[in-house]
N, C-alpha and C positions, 0 to 999 in steps of 0.2 A: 742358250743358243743365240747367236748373233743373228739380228733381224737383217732383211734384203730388200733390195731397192730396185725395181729399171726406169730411168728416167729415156724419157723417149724423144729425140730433140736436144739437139749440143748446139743450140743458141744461146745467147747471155742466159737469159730464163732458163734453159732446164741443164747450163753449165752449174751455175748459182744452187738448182736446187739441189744438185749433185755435190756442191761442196756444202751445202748444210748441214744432208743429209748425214753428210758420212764423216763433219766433228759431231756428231750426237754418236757414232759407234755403228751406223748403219750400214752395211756394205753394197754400194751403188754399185751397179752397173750403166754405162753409158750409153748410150747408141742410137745414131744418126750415118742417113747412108752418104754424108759427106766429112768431111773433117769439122772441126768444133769452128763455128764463127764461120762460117762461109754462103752464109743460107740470108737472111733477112738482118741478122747480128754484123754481118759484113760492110752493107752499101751507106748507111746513114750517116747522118752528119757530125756523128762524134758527139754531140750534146749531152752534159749531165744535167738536164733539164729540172734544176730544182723548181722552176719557174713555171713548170705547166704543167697548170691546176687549173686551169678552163676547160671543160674536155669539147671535143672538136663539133658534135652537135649542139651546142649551146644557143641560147634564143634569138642570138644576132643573126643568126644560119638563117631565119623566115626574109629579112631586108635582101639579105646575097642571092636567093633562091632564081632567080630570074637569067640573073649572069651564068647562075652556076648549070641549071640544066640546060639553057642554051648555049652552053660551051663557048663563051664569051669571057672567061676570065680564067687568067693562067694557073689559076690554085688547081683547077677541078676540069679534069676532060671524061667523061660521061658516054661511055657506050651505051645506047639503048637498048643494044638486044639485049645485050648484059641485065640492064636495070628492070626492063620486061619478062625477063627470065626467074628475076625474084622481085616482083612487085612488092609485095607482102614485108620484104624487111627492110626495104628504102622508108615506105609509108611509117613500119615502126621505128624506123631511125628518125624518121621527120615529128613525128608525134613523141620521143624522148627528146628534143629540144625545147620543149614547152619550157618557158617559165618556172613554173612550180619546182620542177627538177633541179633546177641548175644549182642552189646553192647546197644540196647533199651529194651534188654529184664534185663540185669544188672542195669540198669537206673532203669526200673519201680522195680523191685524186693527192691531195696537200698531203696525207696521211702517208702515199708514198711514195712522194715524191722529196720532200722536208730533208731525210738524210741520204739524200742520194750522194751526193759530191762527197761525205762523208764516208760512207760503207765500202765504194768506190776507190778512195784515197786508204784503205787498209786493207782492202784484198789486193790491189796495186803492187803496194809495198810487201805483200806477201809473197807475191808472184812473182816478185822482182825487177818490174817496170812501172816503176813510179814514174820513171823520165816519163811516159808518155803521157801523163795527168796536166793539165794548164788550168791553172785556178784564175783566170783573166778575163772571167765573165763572157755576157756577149751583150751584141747589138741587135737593135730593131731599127733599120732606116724606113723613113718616107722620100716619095720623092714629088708631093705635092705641099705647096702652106694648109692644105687640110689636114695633112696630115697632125698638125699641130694639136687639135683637139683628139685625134686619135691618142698621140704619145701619152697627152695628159689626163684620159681617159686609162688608161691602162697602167699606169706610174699610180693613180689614184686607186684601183682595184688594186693594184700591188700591195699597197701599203696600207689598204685594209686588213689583208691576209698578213701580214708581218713580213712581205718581202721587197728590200729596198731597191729603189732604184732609182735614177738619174737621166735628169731631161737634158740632154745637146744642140744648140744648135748650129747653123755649119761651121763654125769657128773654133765652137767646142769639138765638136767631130773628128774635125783635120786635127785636132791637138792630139786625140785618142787615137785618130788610125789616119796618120798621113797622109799615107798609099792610097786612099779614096778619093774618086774625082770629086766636086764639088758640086753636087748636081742633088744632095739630100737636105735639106734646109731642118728638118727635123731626126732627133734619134734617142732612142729611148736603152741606157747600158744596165744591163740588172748583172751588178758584180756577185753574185754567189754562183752564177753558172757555172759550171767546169765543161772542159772537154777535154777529149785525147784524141791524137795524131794519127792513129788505125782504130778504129773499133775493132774489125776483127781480129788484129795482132792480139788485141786485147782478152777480147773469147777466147782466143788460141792459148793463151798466157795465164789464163784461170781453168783452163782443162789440163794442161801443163802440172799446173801445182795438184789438181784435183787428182792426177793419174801419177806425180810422186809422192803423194800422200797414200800407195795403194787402190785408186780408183781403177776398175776397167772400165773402158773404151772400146767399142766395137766399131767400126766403121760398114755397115751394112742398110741394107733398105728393108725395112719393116712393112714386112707380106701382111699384118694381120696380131692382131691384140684379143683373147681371150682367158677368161675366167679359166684357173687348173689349179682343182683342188682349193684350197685356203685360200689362195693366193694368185698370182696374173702371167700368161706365160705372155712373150712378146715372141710372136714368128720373124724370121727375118730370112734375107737371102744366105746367108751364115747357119744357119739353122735356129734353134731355141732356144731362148732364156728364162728363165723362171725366177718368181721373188713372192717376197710375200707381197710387197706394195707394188704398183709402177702407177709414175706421174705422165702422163701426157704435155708435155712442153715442147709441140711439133710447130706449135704458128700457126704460120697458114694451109697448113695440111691436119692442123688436128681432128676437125669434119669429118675428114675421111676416112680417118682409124677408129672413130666414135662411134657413127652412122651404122657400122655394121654391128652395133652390139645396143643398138636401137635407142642411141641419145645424138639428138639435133641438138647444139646448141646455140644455133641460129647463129655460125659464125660466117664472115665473108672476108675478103677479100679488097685491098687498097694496094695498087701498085707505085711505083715510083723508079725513080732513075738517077743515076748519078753520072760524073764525066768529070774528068779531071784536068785541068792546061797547068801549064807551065807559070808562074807568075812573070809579068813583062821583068823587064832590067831597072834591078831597085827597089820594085813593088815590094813591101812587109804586108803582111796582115795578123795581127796578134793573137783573136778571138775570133769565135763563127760569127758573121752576122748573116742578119735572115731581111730582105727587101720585102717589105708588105705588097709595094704594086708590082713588084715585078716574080712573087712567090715563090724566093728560090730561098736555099742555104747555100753559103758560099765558106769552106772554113779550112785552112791550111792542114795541112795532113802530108805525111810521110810523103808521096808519091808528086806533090803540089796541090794547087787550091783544088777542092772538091767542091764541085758545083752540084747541090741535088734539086729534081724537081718536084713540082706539085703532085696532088693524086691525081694515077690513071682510072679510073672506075670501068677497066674490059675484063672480061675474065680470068683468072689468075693465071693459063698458060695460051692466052693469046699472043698471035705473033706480038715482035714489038713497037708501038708507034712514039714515035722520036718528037712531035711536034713540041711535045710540052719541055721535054729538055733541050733543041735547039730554040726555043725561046728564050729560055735561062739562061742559057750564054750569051745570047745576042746582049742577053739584061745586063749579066753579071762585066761583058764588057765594055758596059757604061759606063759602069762602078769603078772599073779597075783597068789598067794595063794590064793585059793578060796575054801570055804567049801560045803556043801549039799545045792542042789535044794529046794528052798522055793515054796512050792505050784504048783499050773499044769503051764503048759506054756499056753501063749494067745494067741492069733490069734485076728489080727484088719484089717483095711481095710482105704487106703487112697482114696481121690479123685485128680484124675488127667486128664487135659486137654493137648491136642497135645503141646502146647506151654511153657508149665510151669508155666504158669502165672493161679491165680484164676477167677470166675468170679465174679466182682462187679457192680452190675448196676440194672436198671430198663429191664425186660423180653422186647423184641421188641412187639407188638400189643398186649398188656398186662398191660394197664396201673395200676398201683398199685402192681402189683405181680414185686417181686426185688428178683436178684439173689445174695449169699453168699456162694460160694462154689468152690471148687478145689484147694485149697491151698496146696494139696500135701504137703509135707516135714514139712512145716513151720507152720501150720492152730494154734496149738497151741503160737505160737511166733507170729503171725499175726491177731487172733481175735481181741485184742481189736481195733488195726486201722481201720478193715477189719468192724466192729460193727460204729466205728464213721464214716467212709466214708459213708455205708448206712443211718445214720440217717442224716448228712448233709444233703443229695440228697435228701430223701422224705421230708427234711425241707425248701427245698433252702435256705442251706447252703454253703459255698465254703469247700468241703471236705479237708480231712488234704494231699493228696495225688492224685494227677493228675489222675482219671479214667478213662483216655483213653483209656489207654493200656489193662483195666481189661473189658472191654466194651462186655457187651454179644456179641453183634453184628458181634461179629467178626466169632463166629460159628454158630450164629442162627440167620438164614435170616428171 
């Protein structure tokens, strides 16, 4: 008898684990109460982020701490009552940037992140939009002479870990991307990055392949996840699905289809924004690059340049506050000759856990319910690993990537 699948969540991650699932012979069902890619999969900066293998609490986080709760630095804007509301997991997000952590938490991160631009560049071509793949790396600008020690600070971490990369300075720069005004003296290019033109085209274009290969698709809102018989029924406004396995790959709603079958997995919530202009008359831009002082991505995309901003830290369906992306503009048109606003600005929503790391694995006293979520930063750069790691494991198979580290267990007893 053919085994069965509900993957719950048609973002990269639980697209990915729906195409694993079902070349192993499994028959997925999909289901998300939006269309595939439209959810967190959608808004981000297109980065195939072979490069990031730091994860975001890391020990430098104690020196920034000052700017960052007093909402004095554009990376980070910090709602209180938000942060009051769950004191308990900021504090264990601050106590896993210790020291001691960091170099296992750069181990697992590298693990899967290593063949990203790779797995990427084959399910592409599978789907039949390679056009949209750019192997052109990216940038890191400064826009102070500190920044000098920064760049070569971080060129030197690279090239511990095996990944190269190249110091610029403004002369260099303008050779690499013209269309930049002259105002960064330092820049740091790590050529193995990839990105592509729409993320979510992208998502759209791997549920595509997933659903002519036989996969269903539901497009419905998920009332409620329970145990039925053997196996997991997923309630939905469509009515009921059953399988022997379902994956949870919701994001940042996973909390809340978990919580009622009594596992916290201590996850939260990181918002962000995006807004797109028109490039001035003549501007190019090749590759994403990211402004360290001014904390944006700035990276051409189907629609025109995509400007995304730092994290919101308010509740994940608070109204929206614009501060920190009309910042990014004001920034991103330093950088650039930039023309009109393309359409409204977005509002998305990451999922993130105290430690940076996602979770992958089997739910503790949950046999068949598996978890896919918290990738933070990287979920579009790491679905398709994050999709074959699940299906080894409900296969017994030896996953492409050591799960230890991604191990529910480590928040849900």
């Amino acid at each position: 008898m053919t085994r069965t699948a509900l993957i719950l969540g048609a973002g990269m991650v639980g697209v990915s684990c729906a195409l694993a699932l079902q070349k192993r012979g499994i028959a997925v069902t999909l289901i998300d109460r939006k269309e595939p890619g439209r959810e967190t999969s959608y808004g981000n900066a297109g980065v195939l982020a072979s490069s990031s293998i730091l994860p975001l609490n890391n020990p430098s986080l104690y020196a920034k701490i000052t700017d960052y709760l007093g909402n004095r630095h554009p990376a980070l804007n910090l709602s209180w009552r938000r942060a009051l509301a769950r004191p308990g997991w900021l504090l264990r997000f601050l106590w896993e940037a210790r020291p001691s952590q960091a170099p296992a938490r750069i181990a697992a991160l590298a693990s899967l992140t290593a063949s990203t631009v790779e797995r990427h560049r084959a399910l592409m071509n599978e789907a039949g939009v390679a056009h949209r793949l750019r192997e052109t790396g990216t940038l890191k600008l400064w826009r102070t002479e500190a920044g000098h020690a920064a760049a070569q600070a971080e060129h030197d971490f690279l090239k511990r870990h095996g990944i190269k990369s190249q110091l610029l300075d403004r002369q260099g720069l303008s050779a690499v991307e013209p269309s930049l005004n002259p105002i960064f003296p330092v820049a740091l290019l790590i050529p193995c990055v990839g990105s592509v033109d729409s993320p979510g085209a992208v998502t759209a274009a791997y549920a595509a392949l997933f659903a002519g290969r036989g996969g269903h698709i539901v497009q419905a809102a998920i009332t409620g996840l329970a145990r039925h018989g053997a196996g997991w029924r997923a309630n939905t406004a469509k009515g009921s699905f059953d399988a022997d396995i379902a994956v949870v790959a919701l994001g940042p709603w996973s909390g809340d289809l978990l919580k009622p079958l009594g596992l916290d997995p201590w996850l939260d919530v990181e918002r962000g924004y995006h807004r797109h202009l028109k490039p001035g008359a003549g501007t190019r831009l090749s590759r994403p690059v990211y402004d360290v002082d001014g904390a944006y991505y700035m990276a051409p995309m189907e629609r025109g340049f995509r400007i995304t901003s730092g994290v919101d830290l308010a509740f994940r369906d608070a109204p929206d506050d614009h501060r920190q992306i009309d910042s990014a503009t004001a920034s991103a048109r330093e950088a650039f000759a930039l023309g009109e606003v393309v359409g409204e600005t977005w509002r998305g929503a990451r999922p993130t856990l105290p430690d940076s790391l996602p979770m992958i694995g089997e739910a503790p006293r949950n046999p068949g319910l598996w978890l896919a979520f918290g990738n933070q930063h990287i979920g579009f750069s790491t679905g398709p690993i994050t999709g074959e790691m699940i299906a080894a494991m409900v296969c017994g198979e030896t996953p492409p990537a050591d799960p230890k580290p991604f191990r529910p267990e480590r928040y849900i007893s």
